[in-house]
C-alpha positions in Angstrom: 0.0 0.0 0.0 1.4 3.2 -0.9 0.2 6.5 1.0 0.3 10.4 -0.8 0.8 13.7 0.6 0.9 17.0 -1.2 1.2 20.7 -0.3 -1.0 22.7 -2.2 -1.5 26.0 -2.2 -4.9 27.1 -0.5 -5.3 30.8 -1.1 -3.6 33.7 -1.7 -2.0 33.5 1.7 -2.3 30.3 2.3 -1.5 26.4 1.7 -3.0 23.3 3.2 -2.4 18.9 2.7 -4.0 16.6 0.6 -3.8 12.9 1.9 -5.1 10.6 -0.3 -7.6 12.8 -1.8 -8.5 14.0 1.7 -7.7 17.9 1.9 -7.4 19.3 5.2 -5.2 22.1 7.2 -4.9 25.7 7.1 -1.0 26.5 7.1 0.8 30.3 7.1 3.6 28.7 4.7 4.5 25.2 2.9 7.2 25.0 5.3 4.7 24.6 7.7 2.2 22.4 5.8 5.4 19.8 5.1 6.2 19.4 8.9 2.9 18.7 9.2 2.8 15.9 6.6 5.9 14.8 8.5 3.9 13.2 11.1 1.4 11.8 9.9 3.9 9.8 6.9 6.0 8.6 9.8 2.9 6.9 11.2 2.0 5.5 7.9 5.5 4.1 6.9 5.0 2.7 11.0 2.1 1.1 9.3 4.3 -0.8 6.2 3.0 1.8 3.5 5.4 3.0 0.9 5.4 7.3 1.4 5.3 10.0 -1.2 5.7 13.8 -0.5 5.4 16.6 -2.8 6.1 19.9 -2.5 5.3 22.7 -5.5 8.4 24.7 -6.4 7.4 28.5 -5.7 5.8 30.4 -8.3 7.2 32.9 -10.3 7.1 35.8 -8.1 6.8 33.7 -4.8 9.2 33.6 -2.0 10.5 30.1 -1.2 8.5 29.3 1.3 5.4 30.8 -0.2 4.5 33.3 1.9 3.9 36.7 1.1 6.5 39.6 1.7 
């Protein structure tokens, strides 16, 4: 069984986790939303499932971590 997280961006300000087509999570900065995802994979891989993270590169015009200023 293989398990999928992604960081996606929410709004303008921003970003949350999808988890298997399970969307939750209000985070300030994908920084934030990938320690989050941290967790929750460590219990899956705990579990014997195979773990995938993504992470969106920023946007043109986006800081790193995607969040504004």
């Amino acid at each position: 069984m293989d398990t999928h997280y992604s960081v996606i961006r929410k709004d303008s300000s921003s970003w949350t986790v999808d988890h298997d087509g399970d969307v939750g999570g209000e985070y300030a900065s994908k920084e934030a939303a990938f320690e989050a995802i941290v967790g929750a994979a460590s219990n899956s891989i705990r579990d014997g499932a195979g773990v995938t993270i993504t992470v969106p590169a920023p946007a043109p015009g986006e800081s790193v971590l995607g969040t504004k200023g």
